[in-house]
C-alpha positions as CSV (number, residue, x, y, z in Angstrom):
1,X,120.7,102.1,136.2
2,X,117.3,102.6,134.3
3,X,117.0,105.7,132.5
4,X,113.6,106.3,132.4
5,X,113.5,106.1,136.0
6,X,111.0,108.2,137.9
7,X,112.1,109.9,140.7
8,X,109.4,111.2,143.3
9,X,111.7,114.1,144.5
10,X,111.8,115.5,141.1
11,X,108.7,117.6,139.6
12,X,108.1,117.7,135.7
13,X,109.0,120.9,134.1
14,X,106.8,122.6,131.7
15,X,108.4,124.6,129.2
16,X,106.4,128.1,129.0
17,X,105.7,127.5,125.4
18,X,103.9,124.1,126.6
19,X,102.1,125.4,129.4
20,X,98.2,125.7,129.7
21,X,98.0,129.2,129.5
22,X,100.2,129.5,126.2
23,X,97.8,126.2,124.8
24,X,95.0,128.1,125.4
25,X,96.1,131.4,124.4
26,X,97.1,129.3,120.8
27,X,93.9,127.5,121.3
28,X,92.2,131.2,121.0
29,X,94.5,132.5,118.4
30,X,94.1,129.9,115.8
31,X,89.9,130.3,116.4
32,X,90.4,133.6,115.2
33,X,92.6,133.1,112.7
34,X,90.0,130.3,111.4
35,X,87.4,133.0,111.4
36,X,89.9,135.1,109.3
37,X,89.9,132.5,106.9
38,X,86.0,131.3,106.8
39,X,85.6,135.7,105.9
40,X,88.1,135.0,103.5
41,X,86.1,132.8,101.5
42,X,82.8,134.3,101.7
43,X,84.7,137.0,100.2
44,X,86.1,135.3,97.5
45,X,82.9,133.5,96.4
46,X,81.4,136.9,96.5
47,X,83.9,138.4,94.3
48,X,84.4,136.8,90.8
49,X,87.9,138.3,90.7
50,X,89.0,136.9,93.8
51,X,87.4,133.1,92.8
52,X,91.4,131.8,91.9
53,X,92.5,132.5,95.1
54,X,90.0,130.9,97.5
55,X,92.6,128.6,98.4
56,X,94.5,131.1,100.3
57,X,91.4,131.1,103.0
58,X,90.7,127.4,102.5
59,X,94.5,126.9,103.7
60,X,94.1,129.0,106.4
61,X,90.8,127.5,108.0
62,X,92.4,123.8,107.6
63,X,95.8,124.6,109.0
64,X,94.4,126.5,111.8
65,X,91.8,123.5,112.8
66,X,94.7,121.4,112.7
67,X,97.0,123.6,115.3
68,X,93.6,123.5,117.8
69,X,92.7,120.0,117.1
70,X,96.5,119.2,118.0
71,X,96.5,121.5,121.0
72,X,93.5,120.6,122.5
73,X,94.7,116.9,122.2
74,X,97.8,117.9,124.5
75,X,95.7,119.5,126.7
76,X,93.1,116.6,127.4
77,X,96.2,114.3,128.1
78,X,97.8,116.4,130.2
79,X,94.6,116.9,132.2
80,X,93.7,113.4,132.6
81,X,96.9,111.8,133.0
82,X,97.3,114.5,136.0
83,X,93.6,113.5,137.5
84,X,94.6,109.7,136.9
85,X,97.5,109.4,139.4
């Protein structure tokens, strides 16, 4: 018996953490949290005292471009492997 045998009875569940509306509220979530983290910086070029720890923000910004790069990814397949079939 194959394992990885598709059944056309059965439909695909989505776990609620995967599911379009929590990708896109993520999606929206990290965008802010980028923002946070581009203020940051133009704070902390602004401010001599603050110079050391402009790695904070720069953390934040490239963390949070990674989540919605990743996210959007999943989202993109999931949309056109469902308008494929």
């Amino acid at each position: 018996m194959l394992i990885e045998k598709k059944l056309f009875f059965r439909k695909v569940i989505v776990p609620w953490y995967d599911s379009e509306t929590a990708c896109l509220i993520v999606i929206v979530f990290m965008f802010l949290v980028c923002l946070f983290g581009f203020a940051g910086i133009s704070v902390a070029r602004e401010n001599v005292e603050y110079h050391k720890h402009i790695w904070i923000a720069v953390l934040l910004v490239v963390l949070s471009g990674v989540v919605v790069v990743s996210t959007a990814i999943r989202l993109i397949k999931r949309f056109t492997s469902r308008h494929s079939k």
